[in-house]
Kinemage of the C-alpha trace (Angstrom):
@kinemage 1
@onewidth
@group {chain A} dominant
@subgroup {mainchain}
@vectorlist {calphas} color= white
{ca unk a 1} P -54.253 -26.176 240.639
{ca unk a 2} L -57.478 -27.884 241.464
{ca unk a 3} L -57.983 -31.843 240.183
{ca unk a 4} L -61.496 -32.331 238.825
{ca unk a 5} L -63.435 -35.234 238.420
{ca unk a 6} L -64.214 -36.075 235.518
{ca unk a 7} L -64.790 -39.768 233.842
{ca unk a 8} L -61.821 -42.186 233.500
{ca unk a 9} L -62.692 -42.705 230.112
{ca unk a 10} L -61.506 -39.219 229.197
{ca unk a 11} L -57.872 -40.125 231.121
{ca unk a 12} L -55.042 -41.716 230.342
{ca unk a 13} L -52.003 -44.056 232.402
{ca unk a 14} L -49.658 -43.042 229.460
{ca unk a 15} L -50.065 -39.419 229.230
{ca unk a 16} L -51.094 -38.377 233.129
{ca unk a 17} L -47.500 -40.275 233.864
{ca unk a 18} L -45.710 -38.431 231.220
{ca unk a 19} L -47.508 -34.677 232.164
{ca unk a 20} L -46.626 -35.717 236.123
{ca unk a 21} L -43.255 -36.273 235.278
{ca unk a 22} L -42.536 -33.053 232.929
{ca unk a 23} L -44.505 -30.918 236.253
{ca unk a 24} L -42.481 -32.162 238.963
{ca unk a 25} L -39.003 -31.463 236.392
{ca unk a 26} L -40.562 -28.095 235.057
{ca unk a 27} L -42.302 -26.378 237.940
{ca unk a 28} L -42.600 -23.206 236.440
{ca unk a 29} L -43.534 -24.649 233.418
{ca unk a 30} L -40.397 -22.730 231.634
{ca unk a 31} L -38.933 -25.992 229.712
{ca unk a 32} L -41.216 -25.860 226.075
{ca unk a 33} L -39.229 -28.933 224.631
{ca unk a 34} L -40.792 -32.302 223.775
{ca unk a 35} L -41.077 -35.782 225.527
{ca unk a 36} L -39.431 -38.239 222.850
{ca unk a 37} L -41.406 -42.095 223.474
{ca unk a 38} L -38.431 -44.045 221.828
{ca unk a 39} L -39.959 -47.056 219.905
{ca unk a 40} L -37.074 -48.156 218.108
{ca unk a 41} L -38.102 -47.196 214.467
{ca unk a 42} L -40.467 -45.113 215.547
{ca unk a 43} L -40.030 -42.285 217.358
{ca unk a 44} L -42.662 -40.128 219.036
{ca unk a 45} L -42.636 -36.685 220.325
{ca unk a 46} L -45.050 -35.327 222.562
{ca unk a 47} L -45.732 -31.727 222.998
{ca unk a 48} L -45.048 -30.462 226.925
{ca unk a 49} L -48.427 -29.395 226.805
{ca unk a 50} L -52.020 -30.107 225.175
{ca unk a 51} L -55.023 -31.526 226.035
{ca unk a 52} L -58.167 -30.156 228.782
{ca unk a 53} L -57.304 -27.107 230.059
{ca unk a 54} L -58.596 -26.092 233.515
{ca unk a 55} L -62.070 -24.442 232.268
{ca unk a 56} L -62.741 -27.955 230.026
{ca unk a 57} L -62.021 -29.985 232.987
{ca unk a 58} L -64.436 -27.541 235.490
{ca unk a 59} L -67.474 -27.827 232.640
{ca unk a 60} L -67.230 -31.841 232.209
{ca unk a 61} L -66.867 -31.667 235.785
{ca unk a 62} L -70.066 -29.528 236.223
{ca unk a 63} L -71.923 -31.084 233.306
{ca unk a 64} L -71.652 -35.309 234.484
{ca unk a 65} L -72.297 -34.117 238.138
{ca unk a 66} L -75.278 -32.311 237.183
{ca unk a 67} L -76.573 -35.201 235.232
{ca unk a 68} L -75.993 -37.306 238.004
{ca unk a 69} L -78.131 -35.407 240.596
{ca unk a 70} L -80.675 -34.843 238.833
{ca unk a 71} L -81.755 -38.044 237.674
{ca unk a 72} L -85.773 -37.111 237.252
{ca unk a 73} L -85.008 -33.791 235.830
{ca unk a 74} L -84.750 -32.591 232.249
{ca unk a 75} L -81.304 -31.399 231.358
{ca unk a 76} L -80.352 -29.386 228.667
{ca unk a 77} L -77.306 -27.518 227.263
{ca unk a 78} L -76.760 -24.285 225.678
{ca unk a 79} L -74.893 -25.653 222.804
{ca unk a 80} L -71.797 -28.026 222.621
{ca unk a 81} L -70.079 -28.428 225.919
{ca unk a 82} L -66.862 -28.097 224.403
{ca unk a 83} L -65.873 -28.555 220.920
{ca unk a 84} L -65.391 -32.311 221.095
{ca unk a 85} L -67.420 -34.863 219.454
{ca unk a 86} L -66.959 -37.523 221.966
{ca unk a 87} L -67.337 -35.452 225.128
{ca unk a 88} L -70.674 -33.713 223.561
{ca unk a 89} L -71.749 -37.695 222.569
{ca unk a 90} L -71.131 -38.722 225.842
{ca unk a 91} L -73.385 -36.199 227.082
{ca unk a 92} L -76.412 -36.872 224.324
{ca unk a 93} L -76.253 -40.342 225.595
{ca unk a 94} L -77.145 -39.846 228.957
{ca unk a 95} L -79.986 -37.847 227.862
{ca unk a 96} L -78.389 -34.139 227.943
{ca unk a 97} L -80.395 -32.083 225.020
{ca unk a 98} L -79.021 -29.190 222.680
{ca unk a 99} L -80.974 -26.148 222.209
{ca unk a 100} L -78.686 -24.529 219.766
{ca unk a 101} L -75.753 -25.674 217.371
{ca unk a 102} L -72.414 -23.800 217.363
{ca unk a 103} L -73.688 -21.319 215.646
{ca unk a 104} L -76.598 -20.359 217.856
{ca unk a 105} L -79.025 -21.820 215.040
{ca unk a 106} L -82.495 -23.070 217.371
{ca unk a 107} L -82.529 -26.886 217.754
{ca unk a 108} L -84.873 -26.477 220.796
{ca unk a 109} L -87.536 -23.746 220.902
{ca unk a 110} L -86.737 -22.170 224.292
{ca unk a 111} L -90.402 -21.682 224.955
{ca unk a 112} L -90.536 -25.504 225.497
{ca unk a 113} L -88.533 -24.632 228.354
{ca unk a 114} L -90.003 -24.802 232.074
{ca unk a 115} L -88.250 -23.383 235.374
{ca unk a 116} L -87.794 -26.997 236.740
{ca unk a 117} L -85.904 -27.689 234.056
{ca unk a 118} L -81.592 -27.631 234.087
{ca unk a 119} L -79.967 -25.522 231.651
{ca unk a 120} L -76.088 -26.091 231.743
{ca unk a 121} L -74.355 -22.878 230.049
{ca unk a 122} L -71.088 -24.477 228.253
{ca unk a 123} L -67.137 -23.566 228.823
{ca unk a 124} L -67.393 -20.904 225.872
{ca unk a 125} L -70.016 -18.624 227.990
{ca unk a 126} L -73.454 -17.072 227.072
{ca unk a 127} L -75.030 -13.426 225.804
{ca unk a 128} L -76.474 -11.474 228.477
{ca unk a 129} L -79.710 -11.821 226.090
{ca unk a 130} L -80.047 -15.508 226.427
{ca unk a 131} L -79.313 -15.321 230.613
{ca unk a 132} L -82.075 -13.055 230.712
{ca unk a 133} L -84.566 -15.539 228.004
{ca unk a 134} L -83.419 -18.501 230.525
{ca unk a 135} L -83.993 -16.349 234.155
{ca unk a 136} L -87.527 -14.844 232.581
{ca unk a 137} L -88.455 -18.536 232.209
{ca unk a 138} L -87.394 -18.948 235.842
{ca unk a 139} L -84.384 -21.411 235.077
{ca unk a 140} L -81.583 -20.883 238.068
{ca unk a 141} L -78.869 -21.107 235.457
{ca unk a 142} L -76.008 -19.850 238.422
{ca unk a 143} L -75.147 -23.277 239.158
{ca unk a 144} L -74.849 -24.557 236.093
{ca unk a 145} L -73.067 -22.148 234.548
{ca unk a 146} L -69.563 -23.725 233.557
{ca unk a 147} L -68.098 -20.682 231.617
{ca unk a 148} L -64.486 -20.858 231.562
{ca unk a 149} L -62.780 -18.247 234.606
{ca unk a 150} L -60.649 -16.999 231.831
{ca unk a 151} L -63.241 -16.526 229.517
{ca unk a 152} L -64.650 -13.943 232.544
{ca unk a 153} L -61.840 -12.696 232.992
{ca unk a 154} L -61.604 -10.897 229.513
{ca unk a 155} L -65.236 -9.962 230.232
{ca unk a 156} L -64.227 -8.485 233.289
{ca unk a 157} L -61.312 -6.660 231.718
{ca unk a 158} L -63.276 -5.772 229.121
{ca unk a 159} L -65.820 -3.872 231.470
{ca unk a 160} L -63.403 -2.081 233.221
{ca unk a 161} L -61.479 -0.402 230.617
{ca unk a 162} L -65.635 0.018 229.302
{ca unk a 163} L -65.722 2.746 232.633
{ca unk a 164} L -63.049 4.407 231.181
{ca unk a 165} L -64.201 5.244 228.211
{ca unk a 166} L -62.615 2.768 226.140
{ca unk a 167} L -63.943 1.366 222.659
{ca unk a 168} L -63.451 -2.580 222.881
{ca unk a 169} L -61.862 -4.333 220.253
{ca unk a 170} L -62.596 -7.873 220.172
{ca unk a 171} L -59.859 -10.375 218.141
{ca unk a 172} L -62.283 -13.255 217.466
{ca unk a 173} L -64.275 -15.275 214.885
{ca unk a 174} L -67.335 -13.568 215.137
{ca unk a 175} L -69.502 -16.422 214.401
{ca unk a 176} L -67.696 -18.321 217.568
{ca unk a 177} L -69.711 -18.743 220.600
{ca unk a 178} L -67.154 -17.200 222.962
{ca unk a 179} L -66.834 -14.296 220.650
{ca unk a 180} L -70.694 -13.896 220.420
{ca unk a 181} L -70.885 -14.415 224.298
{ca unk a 182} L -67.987 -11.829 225.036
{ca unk a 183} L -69.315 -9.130 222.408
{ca unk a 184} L -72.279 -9.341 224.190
{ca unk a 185} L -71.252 -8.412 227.616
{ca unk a 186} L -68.679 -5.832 226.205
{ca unk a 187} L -71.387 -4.118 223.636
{ca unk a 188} L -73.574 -3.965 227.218
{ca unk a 189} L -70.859 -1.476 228.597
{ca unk a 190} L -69.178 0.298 225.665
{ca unk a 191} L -68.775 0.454 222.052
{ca unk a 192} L -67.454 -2.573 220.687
{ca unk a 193} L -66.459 -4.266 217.145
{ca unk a 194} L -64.434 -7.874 216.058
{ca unk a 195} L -62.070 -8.192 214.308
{ca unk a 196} L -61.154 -11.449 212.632
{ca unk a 197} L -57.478 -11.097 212.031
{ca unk a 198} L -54.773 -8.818 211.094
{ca unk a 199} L -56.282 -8.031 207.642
{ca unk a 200} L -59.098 -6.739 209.659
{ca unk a 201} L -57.154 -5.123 211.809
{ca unk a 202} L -55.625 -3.307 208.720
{ca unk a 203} L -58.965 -1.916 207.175
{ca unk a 204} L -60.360 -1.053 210.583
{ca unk a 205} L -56.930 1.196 210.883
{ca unk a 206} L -57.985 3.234 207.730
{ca unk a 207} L -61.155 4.289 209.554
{ca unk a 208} L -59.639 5.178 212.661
{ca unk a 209} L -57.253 7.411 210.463
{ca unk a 210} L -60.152 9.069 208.654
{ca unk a 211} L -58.400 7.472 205.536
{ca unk a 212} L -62.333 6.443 203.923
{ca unk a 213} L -65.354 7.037 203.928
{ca unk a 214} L -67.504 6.681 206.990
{ca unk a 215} L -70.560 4.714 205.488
{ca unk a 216} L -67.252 2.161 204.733
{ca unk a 217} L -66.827 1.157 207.854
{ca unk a 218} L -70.724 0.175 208.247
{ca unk a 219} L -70.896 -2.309 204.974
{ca unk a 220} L -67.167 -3.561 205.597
{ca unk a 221} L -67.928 -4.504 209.392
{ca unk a 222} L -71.698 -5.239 209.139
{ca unk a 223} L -72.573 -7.477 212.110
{ca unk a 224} L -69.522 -7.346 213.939
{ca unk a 225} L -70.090 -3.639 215.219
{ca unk a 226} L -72.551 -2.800 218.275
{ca unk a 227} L -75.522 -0.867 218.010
{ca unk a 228} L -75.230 3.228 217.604
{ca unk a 229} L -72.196 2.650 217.060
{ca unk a 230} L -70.238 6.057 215.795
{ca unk a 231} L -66.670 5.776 213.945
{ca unk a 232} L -66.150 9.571 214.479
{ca unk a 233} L -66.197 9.718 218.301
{ca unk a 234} L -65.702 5.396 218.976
{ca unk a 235} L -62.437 5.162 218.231
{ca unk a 236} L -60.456 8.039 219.766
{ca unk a 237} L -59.825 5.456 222.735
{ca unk a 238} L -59.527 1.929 222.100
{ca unk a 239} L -58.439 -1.741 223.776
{ca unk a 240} L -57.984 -4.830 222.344
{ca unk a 241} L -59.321 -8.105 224.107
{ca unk a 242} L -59.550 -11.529 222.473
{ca unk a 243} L -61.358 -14.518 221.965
{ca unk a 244} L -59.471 -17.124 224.374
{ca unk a 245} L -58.262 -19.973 221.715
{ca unk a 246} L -57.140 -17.446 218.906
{ca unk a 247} L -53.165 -17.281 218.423
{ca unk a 248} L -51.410 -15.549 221.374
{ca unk a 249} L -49.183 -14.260 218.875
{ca unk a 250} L -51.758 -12.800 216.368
{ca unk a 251} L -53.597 -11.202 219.278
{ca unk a 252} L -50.770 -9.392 220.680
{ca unk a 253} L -49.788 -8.764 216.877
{ca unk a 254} L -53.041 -6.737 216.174
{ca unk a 255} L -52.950 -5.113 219.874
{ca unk a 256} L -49.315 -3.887 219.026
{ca unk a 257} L -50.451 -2.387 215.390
{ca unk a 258} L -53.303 -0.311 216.702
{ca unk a 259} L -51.686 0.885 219.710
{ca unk a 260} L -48.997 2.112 216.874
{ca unk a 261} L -51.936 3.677 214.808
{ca unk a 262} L -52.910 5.696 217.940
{ca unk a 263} L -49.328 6.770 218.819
{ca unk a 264} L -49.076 8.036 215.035
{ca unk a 265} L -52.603 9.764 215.151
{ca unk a 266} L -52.692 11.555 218.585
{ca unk a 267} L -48.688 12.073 218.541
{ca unk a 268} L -48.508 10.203 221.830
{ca unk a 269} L -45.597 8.620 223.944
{ca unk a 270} L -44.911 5.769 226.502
{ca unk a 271} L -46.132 8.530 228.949
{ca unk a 272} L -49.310 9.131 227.537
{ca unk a 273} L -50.125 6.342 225.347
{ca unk a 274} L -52.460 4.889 228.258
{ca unk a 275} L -54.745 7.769 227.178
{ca unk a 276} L -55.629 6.845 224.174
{ca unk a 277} L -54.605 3.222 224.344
{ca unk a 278} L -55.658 0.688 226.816
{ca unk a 279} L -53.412 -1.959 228.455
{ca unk a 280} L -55.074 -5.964 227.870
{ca unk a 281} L -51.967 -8.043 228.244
{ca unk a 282} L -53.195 -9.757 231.166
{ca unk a 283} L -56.252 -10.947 229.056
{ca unk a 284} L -54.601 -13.779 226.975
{ca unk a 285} L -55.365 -17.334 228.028
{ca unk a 286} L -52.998 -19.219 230.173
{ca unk a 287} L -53.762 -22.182 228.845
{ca unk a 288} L -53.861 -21.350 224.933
{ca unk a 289} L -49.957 -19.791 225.612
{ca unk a 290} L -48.924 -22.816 227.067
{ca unk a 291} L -50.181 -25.148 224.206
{ca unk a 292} L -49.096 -22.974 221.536
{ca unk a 293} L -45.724 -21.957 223.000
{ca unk a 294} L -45.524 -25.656 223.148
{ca unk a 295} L -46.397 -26.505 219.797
{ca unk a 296} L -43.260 -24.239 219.121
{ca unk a 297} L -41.163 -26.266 220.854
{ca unk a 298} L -42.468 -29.349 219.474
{ca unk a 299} L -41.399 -28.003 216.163
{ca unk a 300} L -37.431 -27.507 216.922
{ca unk a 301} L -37.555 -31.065 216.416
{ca unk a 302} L -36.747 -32.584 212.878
{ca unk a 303} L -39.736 -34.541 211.795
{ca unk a 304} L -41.494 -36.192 209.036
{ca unk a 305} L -44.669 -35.258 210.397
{ca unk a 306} L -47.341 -33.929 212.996
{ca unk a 307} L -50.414 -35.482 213.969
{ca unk a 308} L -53.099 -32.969 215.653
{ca unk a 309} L -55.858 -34.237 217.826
{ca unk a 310} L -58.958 -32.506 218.299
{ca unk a 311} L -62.686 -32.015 217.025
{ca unk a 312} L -62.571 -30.401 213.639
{ca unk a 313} L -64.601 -27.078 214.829
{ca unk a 314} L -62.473 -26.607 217.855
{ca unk a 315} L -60.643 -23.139 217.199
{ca unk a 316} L -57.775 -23.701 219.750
{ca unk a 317} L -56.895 -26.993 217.770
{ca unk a 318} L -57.173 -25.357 214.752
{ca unk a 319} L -54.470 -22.722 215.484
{ca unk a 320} L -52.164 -25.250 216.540
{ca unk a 321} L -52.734 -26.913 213.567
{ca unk a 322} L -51.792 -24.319 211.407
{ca unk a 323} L -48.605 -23.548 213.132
{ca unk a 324} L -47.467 -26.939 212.091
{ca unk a 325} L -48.460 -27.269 208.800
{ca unk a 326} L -45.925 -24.219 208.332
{ca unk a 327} L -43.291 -26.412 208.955
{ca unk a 328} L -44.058 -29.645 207.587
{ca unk a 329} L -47.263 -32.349 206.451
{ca unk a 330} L -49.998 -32.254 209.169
{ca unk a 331} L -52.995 -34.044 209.472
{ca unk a 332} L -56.015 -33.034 211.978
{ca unk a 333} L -57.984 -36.128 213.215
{ca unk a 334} L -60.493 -35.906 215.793
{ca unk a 335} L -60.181 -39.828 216.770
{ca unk a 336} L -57.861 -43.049 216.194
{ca unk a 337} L -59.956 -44.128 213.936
{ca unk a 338} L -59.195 -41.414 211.197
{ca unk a 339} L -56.045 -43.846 211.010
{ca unk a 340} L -57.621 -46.274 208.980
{ca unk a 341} L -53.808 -48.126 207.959
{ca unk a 342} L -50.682 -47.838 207.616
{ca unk a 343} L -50.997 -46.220 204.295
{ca unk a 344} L -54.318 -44.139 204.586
{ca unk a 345} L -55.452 -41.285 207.026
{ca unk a 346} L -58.820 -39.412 206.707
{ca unk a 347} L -58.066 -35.967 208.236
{ca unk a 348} L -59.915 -32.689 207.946
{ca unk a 349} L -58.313 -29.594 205.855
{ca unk a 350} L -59.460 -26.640 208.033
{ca unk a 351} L -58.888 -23.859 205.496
{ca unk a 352} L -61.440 -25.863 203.056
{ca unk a 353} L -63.821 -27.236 205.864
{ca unk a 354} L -64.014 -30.519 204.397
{ca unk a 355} L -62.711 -34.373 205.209
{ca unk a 356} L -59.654 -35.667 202.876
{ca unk a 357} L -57.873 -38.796 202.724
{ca unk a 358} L -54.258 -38.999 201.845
{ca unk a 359} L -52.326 -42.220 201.173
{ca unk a 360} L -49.081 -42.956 202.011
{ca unk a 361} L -48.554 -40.347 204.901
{ca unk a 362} L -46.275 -42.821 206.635
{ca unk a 363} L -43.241 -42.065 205.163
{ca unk a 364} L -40.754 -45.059 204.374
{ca unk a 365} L -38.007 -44.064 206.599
{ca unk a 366} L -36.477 -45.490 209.719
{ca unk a 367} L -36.265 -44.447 212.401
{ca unk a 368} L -39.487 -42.178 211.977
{ca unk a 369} L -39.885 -39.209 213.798
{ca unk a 370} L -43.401 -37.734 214.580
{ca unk a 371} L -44.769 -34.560 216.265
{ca unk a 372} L -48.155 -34.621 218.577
{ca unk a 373} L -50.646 -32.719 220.344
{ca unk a 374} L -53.730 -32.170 221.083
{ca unk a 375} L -56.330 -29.330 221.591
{ca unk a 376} L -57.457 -28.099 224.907
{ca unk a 377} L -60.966 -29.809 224.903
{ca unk a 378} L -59.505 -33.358 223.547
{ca unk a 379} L -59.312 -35.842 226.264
{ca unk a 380} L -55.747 -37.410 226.663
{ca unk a 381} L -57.040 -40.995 225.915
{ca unk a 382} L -57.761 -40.172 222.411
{ca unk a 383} L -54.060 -39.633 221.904
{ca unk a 384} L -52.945 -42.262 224.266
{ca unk a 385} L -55.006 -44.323 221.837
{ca unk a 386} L -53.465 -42.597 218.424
{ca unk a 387} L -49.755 -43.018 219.619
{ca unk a 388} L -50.597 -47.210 220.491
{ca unk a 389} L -52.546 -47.479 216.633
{ca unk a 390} L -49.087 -46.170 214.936
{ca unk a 391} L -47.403 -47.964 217.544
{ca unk a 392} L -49.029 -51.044 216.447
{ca unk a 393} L -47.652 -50.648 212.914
{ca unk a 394} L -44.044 -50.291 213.912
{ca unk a 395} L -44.750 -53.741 216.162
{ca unk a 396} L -43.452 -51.485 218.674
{ca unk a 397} L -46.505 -52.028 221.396
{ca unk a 398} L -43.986 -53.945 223.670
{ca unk a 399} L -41.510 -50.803 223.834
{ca unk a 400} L -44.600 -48.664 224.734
{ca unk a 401} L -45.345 -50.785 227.661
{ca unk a 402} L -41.515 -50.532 228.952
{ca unk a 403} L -41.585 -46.797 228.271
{ca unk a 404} L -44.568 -46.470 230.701
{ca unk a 405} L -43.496 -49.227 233.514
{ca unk a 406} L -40.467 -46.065 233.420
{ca unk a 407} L -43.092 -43.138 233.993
C-alpha cells in the first residue's frame, strides 16, 4: 500500500514498530488478536488494528502539501478534514479556513469566494451541488479534492446498480457529511432514501410491503428521501450501500433483511433474487472491517477496561466504542489529557452527546488489564501518548522503553 507523508507529529516509534511487526507476522491480515505491552502490573492490549486509514492519510497528505505550495494563496476547506480536533487545529493554525461545520451550517459565505482561491474538499466527499457552487465560481477543486477512494467507490457502485434500475438504499446518519455527499450523487442517478439503522430498516419494510399508508412513508422519512420520489413504483428493485464508518455488521444486517423482504414479496429464489435485489457486498470499507473485526478480537481478552481514542463526532470511533461498552466500562477520550489522574477521567458519553467525568475508573487490581484503540482519523501519537500517561501511574515508563528497544 502506498506510504504518505504526512507530519511526524501525527506518528509514533511505539505504535509504527508494533503495526510493522504484526504486518510482517500477519500478511494477510487474518490474525484479529491483540498485542499485550507487559508492564508488570499493568498490562496493555492493543487492538491489531486502529488508527488513519489509507483515505485519512491521502487527505492530510493532500491538505499540508497544499498549504505548503501555496504560500500567497488563500486556502480554505469544505468542512473538517477529518473528524479530529487536533488534525483540523493543526490546519486552522496554518491559516486553512472552514466554510461550513459538520453539519453543512455556513461559516463562510461562498460568495466571498474568488477562482484564485484553494478549496480543499475533505476525506468524507462533497454534493454534486456544492462542486458545481465551487466550479461556477471558477475554483479548480480536482486537485484538491481528497475524498476517500472508498468513499467513491460506493458512489460508483451506487451509480451502476442506478443504470439498472435500482432504488438506492443508503445505511447512514443522514446528517453525516459522507452520507449527505453520497445521497447526493446517488439521488443524481436514481431514487434514493437513508436509513439510519435497523429500526429504520424495519418501518421502511412495512412500506415496501404495502403494510401502511403511503402519505406514511413521506412524514416518517421526511428529508432522507430524494425528490419525486414514488413508494409505489421505487421500491420494486432495491440495493443497499452504506455510509463507510457505520458497523460492517449492521450494514450487512439491514442488506440481509430487505433482500429477505423482497424474496417474501416477489416469491423469488437464489436464481432470481438479483432481479429484484441488488448485490453491494463489495461496498463495505476495508478499513472500517479491519478496525472493527479488530475491536472483536480485542475483546476475547479479559479486561477491566477499554480506553477509545478518537474525536468525539467521529462516527467510525463511535461504533467501536459501542462495541466495547457491551462488554465492559469504556471511556471515549479524544486526547491524553482527558486523563486528568489516576483517579479521574473526563470522557464523552456518545448516546447523550455530552462530556462526563468518572472517578475511580482505575480499578484497584494488580496486574491490570486494559483494552485500546483508536478511530481511523486519530493519529497514533495520541495513543502512544495515552498508553505512557497510565504507564506513568503504574511507574512502569522503564518497562515501556524495554518493550520498544524489542520492536
Amino acid at each position: 500500500m502506498k506510504q504518505f507523508t504526512i507530519p511526524f507529529t501525527y506518528r509514533s516509534t511505539l505504535i509504527s514498530a508494533i503495526k510493522e511487526k504484526r504486518k510482517e507476522a500477519d500478511k494477510l491480515k487474518k490474525d484479529f488478536t491483540p498485542t499485550l505491552l507487559d508492564l508488570g502490573d499493568l498490562k496493555i492490549y492493543l487492538a491489531r488494528h486502529f488508527g488513519f486509514c489509507y483515505g485519512v492519510e491521502n487527505a492530510i497528505e493532500i491538505a499540508f502539501k497544499t498549504i505548503d505550495q501555496h504560500p500567497n494563496k488563500r486556502i480554505f476547506l469544505l468542512s473538517e478534514m477529518i473528524h479530529n480536533p487536533q488534525v483540523n487545529k493543526d490546519l486552522l493554525d496554518r491559516g486553512v479556513k472552514f466554510l461550513q461545520d459538520t453539519k453543512g451550517n455556513t461559516l463562510i459565505p461562498f460568495d466571498e469566494l474568488k477562482k484564485e482561491d484553494v478549496v480543499i474538499i475533505p476525506a468524507f466527499g462533497t454534493t454534486l451541488a456544492i462542486e458545481a457552487k465551487l466550479k461556477s465560481i471558477g475554483i479548480a477543486i480536482e486537485q484538491y479534492n481528497t475524498t476517500c477512494p472508498f468513499v467513491e467507490k460506493v458512489w460508483n457502485r451506487s451509480e451502476q446498480i442506478a443504470k439498472k434500475d435500482y432504488t438506492v438504499i443508503i445505511h447512514g446518519k443522514p446528517s453525516h457529511e459522507e452520507t449527505r455527499a453520497t445521497f447526493s450523487h446517488a439521488a443524481a442517478n436514481t431514487p434514493t432514501v437513508v436509513v439510519s439503522d435497523m429500526e429504520d430498516a424495519i418501518t421502511l419494510s412495512t412500506f415496501i410491503k404495502g403494510e401502511r399508508p403511503v402519505e406514511e412513508f413521506y412524514k416518517i422519512f421526511e428529508g432522507k428521501y430524494s425528490t419525486h420520489f414514488d413508494i409505489t413504483t421505487h421500491f420494486e428493485r432495491i440495493g443497499v450501500v452504506n455510509q463507510t464508518t457505520m458497523l460492517a455488521s449492521d450494514t450487512q444486517g439491514i442488506s440481509d433483511f430487505l433482500k429477505t423482504i423482497m424474496v417474501e414479496k416477489y416469491q423469488l429464489n437464489e436464481n432470481t433474487i438479483h432481479e429484484r435485489f441488488a448485490d453491494t457486498r463489495d461496498t463495505l470499507c476495508y478499513a472500517t472491517n479491519d478496525n472493527q473485526s479488530a475491536v472483536y478480537g480485542l475483546l476475547e481478552q479479559d479486561a477491566e477496561l477499554a480506553i477509545v481514542v478518537g474525536g468525539y463526532n467521529s462516527s467510525n470511533t463511535s461504533h467501536l466504542v459501542e462495541l466495547c461498552e457491551a462488554k465492559l466500562p469504556t471511556y471515549y477520550i479524544d486526547s491524553p489529557e482527558r486523563i486528568l489522574s489516576n483517579t479521574q477521567i473526563e470522557h464523552f458519553d456518545f448516546h447523550q452527546k455530552k462530556e462526563l467525568i468518572t472517578n475511580n475508573f482505575l480499578p484497584d487490581k494488580k496486574p491490570l488489564k486494559i483494552l485500546i484503540t483508536s478511530g481511523a482519523s486519530c493519529p497514533d501519537a495520541l495513543v502512544e501518548k495515552v498508553i505512557y500517561k497510565i504507564a506513568e501511574f503504574y511507574h512502569s515508563g522503564q518497562h515501556l522503553d524495554n518493550l520498544i528497544a524489542k520492536f
